[in-house]
N, C-alpha and C positions, 0 to 999 in steps of 0.2 A: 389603597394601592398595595400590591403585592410586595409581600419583601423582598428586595433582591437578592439578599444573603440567604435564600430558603433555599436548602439541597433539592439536588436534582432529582432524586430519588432518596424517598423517605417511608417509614412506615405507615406514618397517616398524610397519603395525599391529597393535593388538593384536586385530584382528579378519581379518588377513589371512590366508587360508588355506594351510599348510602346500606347500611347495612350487610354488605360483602366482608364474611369472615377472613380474618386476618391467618398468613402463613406462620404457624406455631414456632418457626424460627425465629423470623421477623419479631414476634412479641414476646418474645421470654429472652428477654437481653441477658439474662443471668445465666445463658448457654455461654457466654463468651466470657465466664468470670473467672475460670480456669482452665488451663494451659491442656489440664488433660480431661476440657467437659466433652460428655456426650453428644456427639455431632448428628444424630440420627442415623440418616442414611450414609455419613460418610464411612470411606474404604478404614478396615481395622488396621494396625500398625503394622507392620514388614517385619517378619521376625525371621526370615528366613529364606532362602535362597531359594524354597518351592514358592514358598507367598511370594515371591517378586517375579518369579518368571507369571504364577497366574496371573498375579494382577494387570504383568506387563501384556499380558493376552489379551486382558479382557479390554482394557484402555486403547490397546492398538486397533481393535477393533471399531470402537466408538471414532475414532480419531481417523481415521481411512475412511471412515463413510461420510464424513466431511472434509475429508483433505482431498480422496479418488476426485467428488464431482468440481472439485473446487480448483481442482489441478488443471482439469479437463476444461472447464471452463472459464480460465486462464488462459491457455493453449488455445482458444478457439477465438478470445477477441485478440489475444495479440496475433493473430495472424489474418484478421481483417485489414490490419496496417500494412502487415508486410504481405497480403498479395495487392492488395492496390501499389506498392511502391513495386513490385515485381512490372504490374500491366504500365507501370507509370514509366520502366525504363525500356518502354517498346516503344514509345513515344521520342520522345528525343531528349539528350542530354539535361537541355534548360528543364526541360517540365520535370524530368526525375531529380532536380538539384531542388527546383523549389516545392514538389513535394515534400522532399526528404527536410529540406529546412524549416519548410510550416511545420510539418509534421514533429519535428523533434524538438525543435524550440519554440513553436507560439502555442500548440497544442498541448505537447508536453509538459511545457510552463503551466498550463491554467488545470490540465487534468492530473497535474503533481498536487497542487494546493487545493481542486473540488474532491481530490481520494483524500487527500489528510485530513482535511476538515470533515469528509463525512465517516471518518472512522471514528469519531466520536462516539457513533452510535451503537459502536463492537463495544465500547463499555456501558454505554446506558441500557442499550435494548437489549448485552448479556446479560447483564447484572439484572434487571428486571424479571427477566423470561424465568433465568434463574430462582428468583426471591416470590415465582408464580405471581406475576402481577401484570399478565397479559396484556390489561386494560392500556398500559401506560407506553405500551410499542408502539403504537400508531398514533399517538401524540409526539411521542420525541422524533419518530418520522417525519410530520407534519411540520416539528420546529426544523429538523435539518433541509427539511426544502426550502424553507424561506431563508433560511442563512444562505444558502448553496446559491440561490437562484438570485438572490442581493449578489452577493460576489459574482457571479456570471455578471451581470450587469456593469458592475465598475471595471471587471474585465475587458469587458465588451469595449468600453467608453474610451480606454486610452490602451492597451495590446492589438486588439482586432484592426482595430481602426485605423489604427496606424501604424503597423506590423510592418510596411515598405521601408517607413521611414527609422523604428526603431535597429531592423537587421539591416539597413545599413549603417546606421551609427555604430553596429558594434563588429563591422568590418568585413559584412558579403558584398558581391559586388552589387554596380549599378540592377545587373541584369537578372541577378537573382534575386535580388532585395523585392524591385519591380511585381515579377512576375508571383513570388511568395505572397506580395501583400496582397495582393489579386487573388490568390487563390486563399487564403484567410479567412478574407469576407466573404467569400463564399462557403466556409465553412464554421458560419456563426451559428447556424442550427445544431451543430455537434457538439458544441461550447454548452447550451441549455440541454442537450442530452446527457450530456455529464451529470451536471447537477441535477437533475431525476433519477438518474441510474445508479448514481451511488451511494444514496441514501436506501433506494430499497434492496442491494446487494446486499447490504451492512442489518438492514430490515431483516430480511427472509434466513440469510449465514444463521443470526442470534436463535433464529426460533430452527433450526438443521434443518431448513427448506434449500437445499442446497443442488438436489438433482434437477428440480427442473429448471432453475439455472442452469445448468449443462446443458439440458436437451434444446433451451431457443438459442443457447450460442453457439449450439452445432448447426442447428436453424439456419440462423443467422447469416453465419459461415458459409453455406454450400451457395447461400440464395444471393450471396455478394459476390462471391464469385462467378458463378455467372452470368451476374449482370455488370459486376463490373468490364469482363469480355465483351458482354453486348454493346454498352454504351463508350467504354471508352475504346477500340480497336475495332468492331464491328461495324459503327457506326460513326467512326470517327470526333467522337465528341471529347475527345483526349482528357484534360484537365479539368473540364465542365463536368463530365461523364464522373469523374472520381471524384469529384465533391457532393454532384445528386445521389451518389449509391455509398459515401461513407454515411450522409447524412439520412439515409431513408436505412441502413442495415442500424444504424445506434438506438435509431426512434422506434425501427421495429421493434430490437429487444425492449425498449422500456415500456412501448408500448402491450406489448404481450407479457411481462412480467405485471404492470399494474393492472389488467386484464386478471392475472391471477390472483392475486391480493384481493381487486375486489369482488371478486366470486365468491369470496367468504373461506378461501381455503387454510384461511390466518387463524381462524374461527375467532375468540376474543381480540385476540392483537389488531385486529382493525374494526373498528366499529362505526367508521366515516367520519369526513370532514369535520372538523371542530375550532372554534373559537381559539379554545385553552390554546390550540400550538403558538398564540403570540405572546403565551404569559411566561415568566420565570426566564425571556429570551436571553439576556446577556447572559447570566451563569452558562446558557448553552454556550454561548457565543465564546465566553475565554474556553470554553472545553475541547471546540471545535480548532480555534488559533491554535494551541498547544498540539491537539491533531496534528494541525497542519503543517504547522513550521517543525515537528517531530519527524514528519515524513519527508517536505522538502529537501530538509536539509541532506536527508540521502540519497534521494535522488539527481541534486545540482550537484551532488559532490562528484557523480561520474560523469556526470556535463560537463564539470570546469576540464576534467582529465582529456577529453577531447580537444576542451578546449588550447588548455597548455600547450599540447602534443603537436598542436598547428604555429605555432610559434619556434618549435623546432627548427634547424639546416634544414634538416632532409625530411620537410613537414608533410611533405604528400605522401612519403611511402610510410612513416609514422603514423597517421592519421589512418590510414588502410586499413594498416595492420590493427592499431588498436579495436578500430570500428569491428574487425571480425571478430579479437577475442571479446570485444564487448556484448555482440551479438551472438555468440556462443553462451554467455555468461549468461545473457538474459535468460533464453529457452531454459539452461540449467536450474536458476533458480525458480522457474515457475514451480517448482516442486517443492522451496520455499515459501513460497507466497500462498500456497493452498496448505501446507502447515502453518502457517502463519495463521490465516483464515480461519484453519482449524480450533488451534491452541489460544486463538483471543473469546473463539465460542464457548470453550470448553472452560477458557479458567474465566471468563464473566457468569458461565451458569451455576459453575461448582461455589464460586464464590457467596454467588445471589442464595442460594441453597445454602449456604451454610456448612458448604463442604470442606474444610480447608487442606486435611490429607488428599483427597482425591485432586485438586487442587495442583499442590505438589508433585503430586506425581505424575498429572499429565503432561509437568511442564517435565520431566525427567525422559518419560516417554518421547516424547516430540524432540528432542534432542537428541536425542541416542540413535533414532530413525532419521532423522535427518542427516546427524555426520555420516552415519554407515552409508545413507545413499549417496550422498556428496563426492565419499573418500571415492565409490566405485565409480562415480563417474569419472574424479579425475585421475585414475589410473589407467581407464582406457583412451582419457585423451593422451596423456604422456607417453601411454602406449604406439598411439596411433600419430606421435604426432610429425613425423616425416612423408606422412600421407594424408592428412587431412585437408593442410594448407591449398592444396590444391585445388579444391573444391572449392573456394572460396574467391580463387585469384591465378591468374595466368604468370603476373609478373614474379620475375624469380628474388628481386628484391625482397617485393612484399611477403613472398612465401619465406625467404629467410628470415624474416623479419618476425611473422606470426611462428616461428617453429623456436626462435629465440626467447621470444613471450610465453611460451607455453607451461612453463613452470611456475611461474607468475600465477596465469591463469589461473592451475592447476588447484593452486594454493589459495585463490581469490574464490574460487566454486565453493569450495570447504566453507571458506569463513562463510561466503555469502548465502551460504546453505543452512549457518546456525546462526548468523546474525539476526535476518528477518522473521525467523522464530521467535528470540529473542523478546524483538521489537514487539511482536504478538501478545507475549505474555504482558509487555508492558503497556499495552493497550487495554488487555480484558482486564489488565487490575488498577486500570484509571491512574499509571503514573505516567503520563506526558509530559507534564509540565518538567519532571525533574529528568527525564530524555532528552526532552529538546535542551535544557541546559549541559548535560553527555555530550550530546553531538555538536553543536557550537566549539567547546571544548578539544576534543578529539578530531572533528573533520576539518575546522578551521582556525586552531589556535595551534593544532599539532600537525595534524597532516599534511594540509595543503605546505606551510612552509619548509615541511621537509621537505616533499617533492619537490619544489623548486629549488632548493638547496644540491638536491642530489641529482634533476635533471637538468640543473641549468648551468652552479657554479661549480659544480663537481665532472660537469659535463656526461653523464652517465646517462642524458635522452632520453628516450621514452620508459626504457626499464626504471631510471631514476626518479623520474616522476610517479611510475605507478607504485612504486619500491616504498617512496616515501608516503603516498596516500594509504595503499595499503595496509599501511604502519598504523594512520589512525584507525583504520577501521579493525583492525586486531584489539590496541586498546580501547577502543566502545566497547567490542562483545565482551574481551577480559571484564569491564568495569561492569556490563549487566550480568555476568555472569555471578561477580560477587554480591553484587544486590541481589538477585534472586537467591543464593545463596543464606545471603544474610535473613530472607524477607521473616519473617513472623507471621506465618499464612492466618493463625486463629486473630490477630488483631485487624490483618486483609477484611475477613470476613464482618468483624466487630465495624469497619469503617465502610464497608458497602450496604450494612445494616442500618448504622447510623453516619451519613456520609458527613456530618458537620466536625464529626472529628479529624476532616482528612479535607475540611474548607482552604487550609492554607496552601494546599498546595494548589488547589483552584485557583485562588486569588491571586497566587504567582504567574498566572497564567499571560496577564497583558501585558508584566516587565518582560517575559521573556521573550513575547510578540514582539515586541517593538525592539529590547537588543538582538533577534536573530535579524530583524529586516536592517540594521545598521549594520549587522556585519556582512550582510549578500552585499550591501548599497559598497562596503568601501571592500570585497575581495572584485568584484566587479570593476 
């Protein structure tokens, strides 16, 4: 029987093929014996204000040509949601309440936990790609589909199913509850889309196949929209019509993405179906939890803020307004989330390779790019913001309400712009497990209480709620900001080399499973 304590990636695999020369990294561990050993290929030191501007050239370079398609292709599925919720409010009030409720919360919920879980693989298959060990991508592929597609399953078993019954327990009404859990189950084939498609996003990112992701989600995009027009308003198939064409535009993408893959355009990184992906599975498995409950925890934490916000006096014009700054927030950070994408590639390859300067500095790069974008975004929104609200919203409540928020926002773009960078870095260098105990910390031992301290018994409403959430999410990034600071990039390397030095923080990975779901179970 296999060991279970055998790293995930190591030098002599058990998947490594008989006589295939090892990467000269990889075997002369005695590169990682001093502080100042010969990295190879990596970038020489900074000595100077010209070295830093080229270098910063040459990295921003590398780093756009996977953030560009990754941004893009961001932009393209989120807005397969938001035009079906567009064609869903020509329909009638009910059908737009309980898309928007499936949509955000039963969908949300399961596609928050199959993205975290299958980011796993932005450390395994960088690290890999990196350390030129091709063979071993399309195996740890193969384990993240059966992890992915198990949890779709117990998903399935007690969310889908009974999705009427859960959103009414937690306080919608008869009538949306009803009609949500109706449309649900009709949207269990997108549920198992998930778990295909996120394991080979995280696939193809590792090895910079990242454009022609772009090109089927713009695909994708044109051909849902209009069929969504055809079936649901043309032909009247309303609700029906947007579950047959969320679920036939998901399947297409993964369908025509695993079409790529096996064309052979992986070259080594896939080599077919194999056995091996059910061996060494738990280790995957705490990798993937620590994924996952790293990423929940950021995502529920803008859930509860809606949530909160409805509990408010004046919950409906509250809940508006926030919905729009949230929904500003989203589009803004998509230009995080494909830095993010970027900077988990970049520092799992540099690492695998043996890079740890270059390492560094992409993680300095990717930040610096980020705030600058972020800052100039939110100066035209504060710019703009006695004109904007109204695009949004006719009522002059809500429009005072969102133009009141706007500084908020302003300042919530910024952070959210270098946060999920962050997060990135902390995913290409395999710390999870000690994120997810960050965010535990900061979102719900600090944040959430403040907010409700400051919007409830301070009376300060929706500003005080997000005032106080805010707050933890400022000290997360402060706190990854001094870990990365702090990090020791040559010993990074030394433990993606030899990952058994860096087991305990693996093995940390099921306490933290299980105290993050006790703390959802009692903020809940």
């Amino acid at each position: 029987m296999e060991n279970s304590e055998r790293p995930l990636l190591s030098t002599r695999d058990e998947d490594q093929t008989p006589g295939q020369p090892h990467n000269p990294i990889l075997a002369n561990t005695s590169l990682f014996s001093s502080h100042n050993a010969n990295y190879g290929n990596d970038i020489d030191p900074i000595n100077g204000v010209g070295d830093f501007f080229r270098e910063f050239f040459v990295e921003s370079k590398k780093l756009w040509r996977l953030a560009g398609p990754a941004i893009f292709s961001s932009l393209c599925r989120y807005s397969i949601g938001a035009v079906t919720q567009v064609f869903a409010g020509h329909l009638s009030a009910l059908d737009l309440a309980a898309f928007a409720v499936e949509n955000s919360v039963i969908a949300g919920f399961s596609s928050g936990i199959l993205f975290g879980m299958g980011s796993a693989l932005e450390t395994l298959c960088g690290q890999a790609f990196g350390a030129r060990r091709p063979d071993m991508l399309g195996i740890y592929l193969q384990r993240s589909w059966v992890i992915l597609f198990t949890t779709s399953l117990l998903l399935l078993s007690f969310l889908y199913i009974f999705a009427g019954q859960i959103l009414k327990l937690i306080g919608q009404t008869q009538a949306i509850s009803k009609a949500a859990g109706i449309f649900a189950r009709w949207m269990i084939p997108q549920l198992f889309a998930y778990a295909a498609y996120f394991p080979i996003i995280k696939f193809l990112q590792s090895q910079r196949k990242i454009m022609m992701m772009a090109w089927i989600s713009f695909v994708a995009l044109i051909l849902h929209t209009v069929f969504s027009w055809l079936l649901m308003l043309k032909l009247g198939w309303g609700l029906v019509g947007a579950a047959v064409v969320l679920n036939a535009s998901w399947w297409f993408i993964v369908v025509a993405l695993l079409l790529y893959v096996l064309s052979g355009s992986c070259g080594r990184a896939w080599s077919g179906f194999s056995w091996k992906a059910f061996q060494n599975l738990w280790a995957f498995v705490r990798l993937s939890l620590a994924s996952g409950v790293m990423l929940c925890l950021e995502v529920w934490y803008f859930m509860a803020l809606i949530l909160f916000a409805g509990y408010l006096k004046n919950a409906e014009v509250s809940v508006d307004a926030l919905s729009i700054c949230l929904n500003i927030l989203s589009f803004t950070t998509m230009v995080a989330l494909g830095c993010n994408a970027a900077i988990s590639v970049r520092v799992s390859n540099e690492l695998g390779a043996g890079h740890p300067r270059t390492a560094k500095f992409a993680v300095l790069v990717v930040v610096i790019s980020s705030f600058f974008i972020s800052l100039v975004l939110s100066l035209i929104l504060v710019l703009g913001r006695r004109q904007y609200p109204a695009l949004f919203s006719s009522n002059a409540e809500v429009k005072q309400e969102v133009y009141a928020l706007t500084p908020l926002l302003a300042v919530c773009i910024v952070i959210n712009n270098v946060q999920p960078v962050l997060s990135g870095v902390a995913i290409g260098a395999g710390w999870q497990a000690f994120v997810a105990y960050v965010n535990i910390g900061c979102y719900y031992v600090f944040g959430v209480p403040l907010g409700l301290i400051l919007g409830y018994l301070l009376h300060f409403g929706v500003k005080g709620i997000w005032c106080g959430m805010l707050s933890g999410t400022v000290v997360q990034t402060c706190i990854l900001f001094g870990m990365i600071y702090r990090t020791n990039w040559n010993r990074e390397v030394t433990c993606t080399v030899h990952p058994s030095l860096n087991l305990l923080e693996v093995c940390k990975t099921a306490v933290v499973s299980c105290t993050c779901k006790l703390v959802v179970l009692i903020w809940n």
